[in-house]
C-alpha atoms as a printed R data frame, in Angstrom:
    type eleno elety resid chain resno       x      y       z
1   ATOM     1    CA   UNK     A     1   0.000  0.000   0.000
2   ATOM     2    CA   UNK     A     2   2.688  2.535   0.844
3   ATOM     3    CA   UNK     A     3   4.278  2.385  -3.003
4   ATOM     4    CA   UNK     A     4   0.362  3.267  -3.859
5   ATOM     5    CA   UNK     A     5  -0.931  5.518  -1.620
6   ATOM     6    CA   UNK     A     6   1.236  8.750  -1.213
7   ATOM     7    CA   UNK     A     7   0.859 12.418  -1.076
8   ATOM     8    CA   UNK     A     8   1.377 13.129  -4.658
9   ATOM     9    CA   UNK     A     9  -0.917 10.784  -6.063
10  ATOM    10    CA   UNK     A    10  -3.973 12.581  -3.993
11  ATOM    11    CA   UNK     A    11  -5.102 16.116  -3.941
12  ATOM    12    CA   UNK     A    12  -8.008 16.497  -1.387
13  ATOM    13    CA   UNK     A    13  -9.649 19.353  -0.731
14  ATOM    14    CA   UNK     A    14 -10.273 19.113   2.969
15  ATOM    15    CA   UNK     A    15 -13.800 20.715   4.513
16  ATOM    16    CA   UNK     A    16 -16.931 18.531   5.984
17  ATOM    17    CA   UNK     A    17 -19.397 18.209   3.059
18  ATOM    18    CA   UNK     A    18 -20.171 15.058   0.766
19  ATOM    19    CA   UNK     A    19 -17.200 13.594  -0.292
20  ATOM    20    CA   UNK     A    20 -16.504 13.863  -4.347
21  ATOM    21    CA   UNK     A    21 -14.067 11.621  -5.594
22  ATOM    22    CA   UNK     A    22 -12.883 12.315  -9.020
23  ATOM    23    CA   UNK     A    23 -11.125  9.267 -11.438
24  ATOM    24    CA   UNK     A    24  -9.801 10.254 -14.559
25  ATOM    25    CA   UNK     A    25  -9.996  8.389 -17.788
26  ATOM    26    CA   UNK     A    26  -6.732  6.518 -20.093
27  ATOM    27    CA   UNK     A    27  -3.637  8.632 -20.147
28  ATOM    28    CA   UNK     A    28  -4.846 11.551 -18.161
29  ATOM    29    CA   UNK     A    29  -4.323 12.354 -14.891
30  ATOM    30    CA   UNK     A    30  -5.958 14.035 -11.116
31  ATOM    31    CA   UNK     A    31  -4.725 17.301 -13.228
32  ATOM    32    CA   UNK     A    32  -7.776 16.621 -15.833
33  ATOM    33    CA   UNK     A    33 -10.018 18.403 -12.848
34  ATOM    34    CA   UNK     A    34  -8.073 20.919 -11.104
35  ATOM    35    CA   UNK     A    35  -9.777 23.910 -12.679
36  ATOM    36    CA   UNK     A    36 -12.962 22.021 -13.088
37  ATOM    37    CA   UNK     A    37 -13.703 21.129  -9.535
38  ATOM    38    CA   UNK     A    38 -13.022 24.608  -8.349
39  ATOM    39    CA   UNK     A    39 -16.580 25.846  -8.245
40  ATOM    40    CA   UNK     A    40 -17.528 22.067  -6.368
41  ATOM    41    CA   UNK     A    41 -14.978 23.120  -3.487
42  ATOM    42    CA   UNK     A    42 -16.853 25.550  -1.935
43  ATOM    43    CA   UNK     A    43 -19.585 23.241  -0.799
44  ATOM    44    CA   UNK     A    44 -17.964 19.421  -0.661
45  ATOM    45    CA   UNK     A    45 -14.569 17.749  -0.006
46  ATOM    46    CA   UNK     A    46 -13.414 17.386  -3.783
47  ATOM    47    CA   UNK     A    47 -10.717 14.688  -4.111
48  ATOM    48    CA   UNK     A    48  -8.574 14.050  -7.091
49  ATOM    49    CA   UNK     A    49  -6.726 10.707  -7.783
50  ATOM    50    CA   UNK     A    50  -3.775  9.501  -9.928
51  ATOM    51    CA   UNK     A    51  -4.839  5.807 -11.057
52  ATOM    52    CA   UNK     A    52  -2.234  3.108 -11.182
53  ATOM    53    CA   UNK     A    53   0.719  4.055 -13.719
54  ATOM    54    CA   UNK     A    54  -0.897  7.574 -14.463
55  ATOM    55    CA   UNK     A    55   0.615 10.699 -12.884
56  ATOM    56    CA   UNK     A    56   2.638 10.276 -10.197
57  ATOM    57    CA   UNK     A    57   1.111  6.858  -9.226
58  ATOM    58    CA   UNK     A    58   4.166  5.033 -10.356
59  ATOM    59    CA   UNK     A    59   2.645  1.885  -8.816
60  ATOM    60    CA   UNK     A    60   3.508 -1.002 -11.031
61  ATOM    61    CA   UNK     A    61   0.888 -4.026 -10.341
62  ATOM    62    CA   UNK     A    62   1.905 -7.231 -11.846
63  ATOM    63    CA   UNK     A    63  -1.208 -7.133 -14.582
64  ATOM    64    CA   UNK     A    64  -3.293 -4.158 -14.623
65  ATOM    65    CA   UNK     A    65  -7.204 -4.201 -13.917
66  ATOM    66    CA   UNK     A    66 -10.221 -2.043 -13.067
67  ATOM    67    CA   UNK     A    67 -10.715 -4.255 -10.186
68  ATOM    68    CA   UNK     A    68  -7.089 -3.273  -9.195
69  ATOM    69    CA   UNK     A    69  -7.697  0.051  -9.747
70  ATOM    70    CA   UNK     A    70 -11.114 -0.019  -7.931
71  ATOM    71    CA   UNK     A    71  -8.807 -1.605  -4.649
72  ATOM    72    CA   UNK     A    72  -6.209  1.375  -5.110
73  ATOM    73    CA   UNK     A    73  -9.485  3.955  -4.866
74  ATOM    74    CA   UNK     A    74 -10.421  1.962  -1.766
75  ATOM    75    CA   UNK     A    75  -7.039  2.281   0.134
76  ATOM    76    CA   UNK     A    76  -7.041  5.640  -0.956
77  ATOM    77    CA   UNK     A    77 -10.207  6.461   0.725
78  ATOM    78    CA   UNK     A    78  -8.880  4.233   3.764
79  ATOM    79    CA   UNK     A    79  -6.139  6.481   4.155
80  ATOM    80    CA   UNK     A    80  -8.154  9.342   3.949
81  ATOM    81    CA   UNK     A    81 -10.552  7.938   6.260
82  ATOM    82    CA   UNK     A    82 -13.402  8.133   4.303
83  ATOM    83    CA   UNK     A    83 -16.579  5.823   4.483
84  ATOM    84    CA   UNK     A    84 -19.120  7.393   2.376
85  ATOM    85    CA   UNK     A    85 -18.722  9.122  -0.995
86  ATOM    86    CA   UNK     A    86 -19.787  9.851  -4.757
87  ATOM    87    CA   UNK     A    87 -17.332  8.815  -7.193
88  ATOM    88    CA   UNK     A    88 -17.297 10.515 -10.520
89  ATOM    89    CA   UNK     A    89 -15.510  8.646 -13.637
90  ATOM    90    CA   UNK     A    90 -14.418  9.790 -16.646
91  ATOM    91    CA   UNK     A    91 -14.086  6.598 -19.194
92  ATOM    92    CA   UNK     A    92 -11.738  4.394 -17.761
93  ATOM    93    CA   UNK     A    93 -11.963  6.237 -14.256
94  ATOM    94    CA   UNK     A    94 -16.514  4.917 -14.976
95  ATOM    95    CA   UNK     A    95 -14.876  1.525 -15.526
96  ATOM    96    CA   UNK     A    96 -13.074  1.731 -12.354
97  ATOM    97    CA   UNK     A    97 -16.138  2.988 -10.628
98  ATOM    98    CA   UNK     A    98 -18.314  0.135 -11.423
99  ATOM    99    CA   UNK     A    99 -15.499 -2.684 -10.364
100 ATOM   100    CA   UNK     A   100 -15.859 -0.152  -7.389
101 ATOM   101    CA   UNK     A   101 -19.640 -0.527  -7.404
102 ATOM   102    CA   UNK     A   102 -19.479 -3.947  -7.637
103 ATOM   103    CA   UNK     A   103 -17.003 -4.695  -5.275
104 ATOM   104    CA   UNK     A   104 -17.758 -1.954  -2.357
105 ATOM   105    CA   UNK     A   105 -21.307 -0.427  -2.865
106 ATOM   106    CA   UNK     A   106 -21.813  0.034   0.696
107 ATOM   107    CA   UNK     A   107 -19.090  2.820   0.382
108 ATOM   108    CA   UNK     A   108 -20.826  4.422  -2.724
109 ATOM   109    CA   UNK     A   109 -24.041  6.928  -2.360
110 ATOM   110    CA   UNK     A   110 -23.634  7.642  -6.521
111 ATOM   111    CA   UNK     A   111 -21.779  7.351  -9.115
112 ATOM   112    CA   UNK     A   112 -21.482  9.454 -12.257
113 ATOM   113    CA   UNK     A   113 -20.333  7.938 -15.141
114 ATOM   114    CA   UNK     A   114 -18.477 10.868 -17.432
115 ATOM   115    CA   UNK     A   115 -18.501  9.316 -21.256
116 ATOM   116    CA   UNK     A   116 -18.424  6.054 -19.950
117 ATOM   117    CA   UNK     A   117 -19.684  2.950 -19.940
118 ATOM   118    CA   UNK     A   118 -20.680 -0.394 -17.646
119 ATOM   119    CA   UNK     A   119 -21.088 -2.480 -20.912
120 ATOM   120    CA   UNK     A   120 -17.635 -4.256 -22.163
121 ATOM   121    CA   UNK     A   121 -15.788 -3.677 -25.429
122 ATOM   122    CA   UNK     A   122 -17.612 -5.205 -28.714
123 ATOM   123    CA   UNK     A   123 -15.411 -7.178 -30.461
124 ATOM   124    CA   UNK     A   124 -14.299 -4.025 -32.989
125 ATOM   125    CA   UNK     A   125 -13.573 -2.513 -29.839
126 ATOM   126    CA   UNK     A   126 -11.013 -5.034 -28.510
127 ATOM   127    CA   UNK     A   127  -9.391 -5.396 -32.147
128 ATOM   128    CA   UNK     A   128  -8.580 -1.894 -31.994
129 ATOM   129    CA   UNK     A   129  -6.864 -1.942 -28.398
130 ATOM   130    CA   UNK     A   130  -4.759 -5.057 -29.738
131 ATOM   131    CA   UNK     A   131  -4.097 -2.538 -32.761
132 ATOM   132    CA   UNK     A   132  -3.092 -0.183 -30.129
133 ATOM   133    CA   UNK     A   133  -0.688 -2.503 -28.459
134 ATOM   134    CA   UNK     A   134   0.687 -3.705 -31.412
135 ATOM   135    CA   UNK     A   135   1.408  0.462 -32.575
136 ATOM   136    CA   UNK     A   136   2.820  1.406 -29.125
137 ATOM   137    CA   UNK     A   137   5.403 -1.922 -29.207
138 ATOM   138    CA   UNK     A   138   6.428 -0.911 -32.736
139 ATOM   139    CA   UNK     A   139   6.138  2.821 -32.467
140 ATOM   140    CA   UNK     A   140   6.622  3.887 -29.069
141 ATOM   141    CA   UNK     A   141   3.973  6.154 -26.469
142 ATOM   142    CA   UNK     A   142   4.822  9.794 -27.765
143 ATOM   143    CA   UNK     A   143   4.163  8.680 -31.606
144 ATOM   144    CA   UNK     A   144   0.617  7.312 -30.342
145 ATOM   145    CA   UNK     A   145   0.193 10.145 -28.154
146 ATOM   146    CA   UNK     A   146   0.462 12.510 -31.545
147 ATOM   147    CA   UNK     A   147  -2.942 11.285 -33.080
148 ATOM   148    CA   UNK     A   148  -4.736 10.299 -29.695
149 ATOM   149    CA   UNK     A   149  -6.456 13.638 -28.014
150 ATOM   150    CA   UNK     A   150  -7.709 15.582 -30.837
151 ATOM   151    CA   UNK     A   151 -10.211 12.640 -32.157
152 ATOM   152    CA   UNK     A   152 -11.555 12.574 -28.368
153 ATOM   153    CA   UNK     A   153 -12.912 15.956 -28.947
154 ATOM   154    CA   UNK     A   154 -15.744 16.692 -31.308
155 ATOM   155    CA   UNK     A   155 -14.777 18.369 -34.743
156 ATOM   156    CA   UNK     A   156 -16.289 20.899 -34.105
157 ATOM   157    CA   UNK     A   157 -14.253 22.084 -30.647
158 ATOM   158    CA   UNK     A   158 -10.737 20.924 -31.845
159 ATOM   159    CA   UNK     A   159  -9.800 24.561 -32.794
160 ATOM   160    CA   UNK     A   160 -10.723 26.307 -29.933
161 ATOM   161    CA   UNK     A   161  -9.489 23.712 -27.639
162 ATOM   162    CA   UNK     A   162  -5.697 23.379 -29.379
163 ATOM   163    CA   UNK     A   163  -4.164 24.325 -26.308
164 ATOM   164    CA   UNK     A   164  -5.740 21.720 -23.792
165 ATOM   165    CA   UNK     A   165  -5.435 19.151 -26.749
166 ATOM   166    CA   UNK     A   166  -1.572 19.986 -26.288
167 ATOM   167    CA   UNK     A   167  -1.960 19.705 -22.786
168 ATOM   168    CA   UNK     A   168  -3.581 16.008 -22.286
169 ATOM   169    CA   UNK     A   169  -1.137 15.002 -24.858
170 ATOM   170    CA   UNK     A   170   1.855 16.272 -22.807
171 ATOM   171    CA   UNK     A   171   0.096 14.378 -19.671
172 ATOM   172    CA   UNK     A   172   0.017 11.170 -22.302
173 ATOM   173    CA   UNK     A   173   3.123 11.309 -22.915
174 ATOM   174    CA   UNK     A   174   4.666 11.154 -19.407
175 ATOM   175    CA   UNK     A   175   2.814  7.328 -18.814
176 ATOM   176    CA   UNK     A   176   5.526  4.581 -19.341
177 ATOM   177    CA   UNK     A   177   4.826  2.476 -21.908
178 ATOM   178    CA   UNK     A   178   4.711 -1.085 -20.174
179 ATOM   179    CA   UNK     A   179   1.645  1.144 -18.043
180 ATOM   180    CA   UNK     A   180  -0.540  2.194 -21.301
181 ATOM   181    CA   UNK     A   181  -0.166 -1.331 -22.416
182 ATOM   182    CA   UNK     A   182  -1.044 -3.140 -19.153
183 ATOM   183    CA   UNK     A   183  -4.025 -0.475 -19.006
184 ATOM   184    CA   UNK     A   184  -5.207 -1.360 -22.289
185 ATOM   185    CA   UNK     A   185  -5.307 -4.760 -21.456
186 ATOM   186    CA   UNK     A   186  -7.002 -4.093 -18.952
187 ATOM   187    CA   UNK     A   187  -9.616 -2.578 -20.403
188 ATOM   188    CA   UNK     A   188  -9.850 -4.574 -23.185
189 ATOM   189    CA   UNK     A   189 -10.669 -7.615 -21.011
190 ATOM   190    CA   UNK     A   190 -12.855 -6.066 -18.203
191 ATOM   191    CA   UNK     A   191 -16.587 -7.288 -17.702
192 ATOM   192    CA   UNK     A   192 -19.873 -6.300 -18.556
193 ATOM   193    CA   UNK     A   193 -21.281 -4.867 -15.366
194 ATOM   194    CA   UNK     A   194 -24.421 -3.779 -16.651
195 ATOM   195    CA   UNK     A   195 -25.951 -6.053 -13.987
196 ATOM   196    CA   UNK     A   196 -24.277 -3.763 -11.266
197 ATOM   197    CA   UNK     A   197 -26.395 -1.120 -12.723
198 ATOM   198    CA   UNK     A   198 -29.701 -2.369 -11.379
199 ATOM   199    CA   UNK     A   199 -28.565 -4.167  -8.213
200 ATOM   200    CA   UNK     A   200 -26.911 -1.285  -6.326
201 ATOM   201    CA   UNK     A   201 -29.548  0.835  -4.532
202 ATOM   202    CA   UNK     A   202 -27.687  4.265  -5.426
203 ATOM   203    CA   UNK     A   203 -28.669  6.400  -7.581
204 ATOM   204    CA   UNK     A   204 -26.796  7.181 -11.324
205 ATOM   205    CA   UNK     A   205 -26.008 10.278 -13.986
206 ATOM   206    CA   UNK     A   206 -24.695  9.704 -16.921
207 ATOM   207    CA   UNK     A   207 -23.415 12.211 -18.664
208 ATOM   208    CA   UNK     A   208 -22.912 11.665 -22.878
209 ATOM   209    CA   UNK     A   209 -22.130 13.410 -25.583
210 ATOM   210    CA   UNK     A   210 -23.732 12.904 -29.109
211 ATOM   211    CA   UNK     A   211 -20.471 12.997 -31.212
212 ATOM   212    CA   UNK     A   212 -18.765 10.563 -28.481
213 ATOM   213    CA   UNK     A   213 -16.854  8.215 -30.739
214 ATOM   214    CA   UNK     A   214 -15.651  6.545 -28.058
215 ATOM   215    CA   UNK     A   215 -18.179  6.129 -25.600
216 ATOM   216    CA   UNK     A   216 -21.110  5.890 -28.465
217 ATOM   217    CA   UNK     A   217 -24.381  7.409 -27.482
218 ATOM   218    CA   UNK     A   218 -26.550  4.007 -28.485
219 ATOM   219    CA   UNK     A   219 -24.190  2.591 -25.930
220 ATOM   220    CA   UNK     A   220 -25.628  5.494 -23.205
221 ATOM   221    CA   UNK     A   221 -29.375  4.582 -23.988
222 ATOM   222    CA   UNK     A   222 -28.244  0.438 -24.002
223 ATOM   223    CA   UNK     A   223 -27.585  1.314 -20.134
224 ATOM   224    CA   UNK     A   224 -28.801  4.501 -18.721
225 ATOM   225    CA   UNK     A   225 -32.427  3.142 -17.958
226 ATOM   226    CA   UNK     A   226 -31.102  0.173 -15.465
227 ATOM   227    CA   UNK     A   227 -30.426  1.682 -12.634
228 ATOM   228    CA   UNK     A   228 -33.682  2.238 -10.267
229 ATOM   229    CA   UNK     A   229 -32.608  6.220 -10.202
230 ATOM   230    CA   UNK     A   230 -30.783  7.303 -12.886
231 ATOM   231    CA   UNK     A   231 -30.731 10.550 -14.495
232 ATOM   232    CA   UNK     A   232 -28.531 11.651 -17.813
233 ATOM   233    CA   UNK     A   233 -27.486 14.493 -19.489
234 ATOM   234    CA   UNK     A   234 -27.323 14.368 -23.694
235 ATOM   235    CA   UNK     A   235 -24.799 16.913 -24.874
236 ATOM   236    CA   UNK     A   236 -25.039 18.139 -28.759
237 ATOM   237    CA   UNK     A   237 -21.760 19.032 -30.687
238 ATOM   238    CA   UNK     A   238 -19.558 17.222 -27.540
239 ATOM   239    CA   UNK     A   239 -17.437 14.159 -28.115
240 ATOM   240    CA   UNK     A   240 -15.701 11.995 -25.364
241 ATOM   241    CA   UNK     A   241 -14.280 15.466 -23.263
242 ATOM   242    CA   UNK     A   242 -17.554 17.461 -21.824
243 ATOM   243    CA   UNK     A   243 -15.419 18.771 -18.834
244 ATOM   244    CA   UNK     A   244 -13.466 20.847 -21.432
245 ATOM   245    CA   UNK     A   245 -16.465 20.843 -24.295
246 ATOM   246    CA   UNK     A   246 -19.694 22.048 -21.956
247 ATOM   247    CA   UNK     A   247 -18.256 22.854 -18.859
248 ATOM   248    CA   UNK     A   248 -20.799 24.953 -17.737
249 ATOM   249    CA   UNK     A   249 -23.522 22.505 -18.172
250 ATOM   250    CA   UNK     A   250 -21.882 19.276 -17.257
251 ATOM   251    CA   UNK     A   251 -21.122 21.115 -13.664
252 ATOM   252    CA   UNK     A   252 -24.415 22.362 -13.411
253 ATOM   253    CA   UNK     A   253 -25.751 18.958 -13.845
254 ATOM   254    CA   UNK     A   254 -23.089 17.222 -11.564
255 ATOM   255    CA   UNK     A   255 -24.107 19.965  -8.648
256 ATOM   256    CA   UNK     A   256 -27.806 18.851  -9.551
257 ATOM   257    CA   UNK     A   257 -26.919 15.694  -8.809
258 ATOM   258    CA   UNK     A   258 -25.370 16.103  -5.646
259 ATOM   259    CA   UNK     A   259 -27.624 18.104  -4.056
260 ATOM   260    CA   UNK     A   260 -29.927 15.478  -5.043
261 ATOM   261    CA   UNK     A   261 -28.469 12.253  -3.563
């Protein structure tokens, strides 16, 4: 636990409302919601966390897994001596919160998922992370890293949003290689979970954008009407990045949500 859990892979907040814990998604980092989660601070205890072999969690587990990363969010809260919380997951950091879900629901009061999805990857899907594997052995990370953030974004946005684009892609490029593999893996071969979806008693948001190539929105509809409360939030023009697309309204609908729970 002490290689995992360390000051630099945390950022918390402090203060005594609900407890907001942010996961971010492939190849980003706790930085993705620094400026984001300023306006949440005010009213609830906002915590950030670097997911195995992103940021400065240099934590190397012998084969990645959202069910690993679901235990690292656990000890984290542990350590933080937290019991009750709403964890909030962009794309990979909404697979880790349903291994969560599954795995510790009576720590969970809500979940959002961010562009993400309980359902596993189609068989397309899983071809293309072998592709991806196969590009970063041959290749290398930074070559990948060139042609990976700007598709994430809807056309649209790409122009206006060249400097964050330049950002994530610096934040990409700092993950070691044997980590984006592993992490791939991982994701290639997680579980469908959609069953989580109705069991759990807490309640759901999803948030999706219409242009999402990654997270599709036929995949949203598949799921959003499981759980027994769930609301969602459809975003026009948006692809896979609605904390730097539709800030304003993604926030808005996240504080909605709180408030709510």
């Amino acid at each position: 636990m002490e290689d995992r859990i360390n000051a630099s892979t945390i950022i918390d907040s402090g203060g005594n409302g609900k407890v907001l814990v942010f996961l971010h998604g492939f190849l980003e980092s706790k930085e993705l919601w620094l400026e984001y989660t300023k306006p949440l601070q005010q009213d609830y205890r906002v915590i950030l966390l670097d997911l195995p072999g992103h940021g400065n969690n240099t934590y190397q587990p012998e084969k990645y897994s959202m069910d690993n990363n679901a235990a690292f969010v656990r000890e984290a809260l542990q350590s933080l001596n937290i019991n009750q919380c709403i964890l909030i997951g962009h794309s990979m950091g909404g697979y880790t919160a349903m291994a969560f879900a599954e795995k510790y629901p009576e720590l969970l009061s809500g979940v959002v998922m961010f562009h993400s999805s309980a359902l596993p990857d189609t068989d397309e899907k899983k071809e293309n992370r072998d592709k991806t594997i196969d590009f970063i052995q041959k290749h290398g990370a930074e070559k990948f890293m060139e042609t990976f953030v700007a598709p994430l974004f809807y056309e649209g946005n790409r122009q206006s949003k060249q400097a964050t684009i330049q950002q994530l892609t610096q934040t990409g490029k700092k993950v070691a290689p044997e980590a984006i593999i592993g992490t791939v893996k991982a994701m290639r071969d997680r579980p469908d979970r959609t069953k989580i979806l109705s069991e759990v008693n807490f309640p759901f948001l999803f948030i999706a954008g219409k242009q999402d190539a990654a997270v599709t929105l036929e995949q949203t509809l598949q799921q959003c009407h499981l759980p027994k409360t769930s609301y969602t939030l459809f975003l026009d023009q948006t692809g896979h990045m609605g904390m730097f697309e539709r800030p304003h309204e993604t926030l808005t609908a996240i504080k909605g949500f709180v408030a709510a729970v």
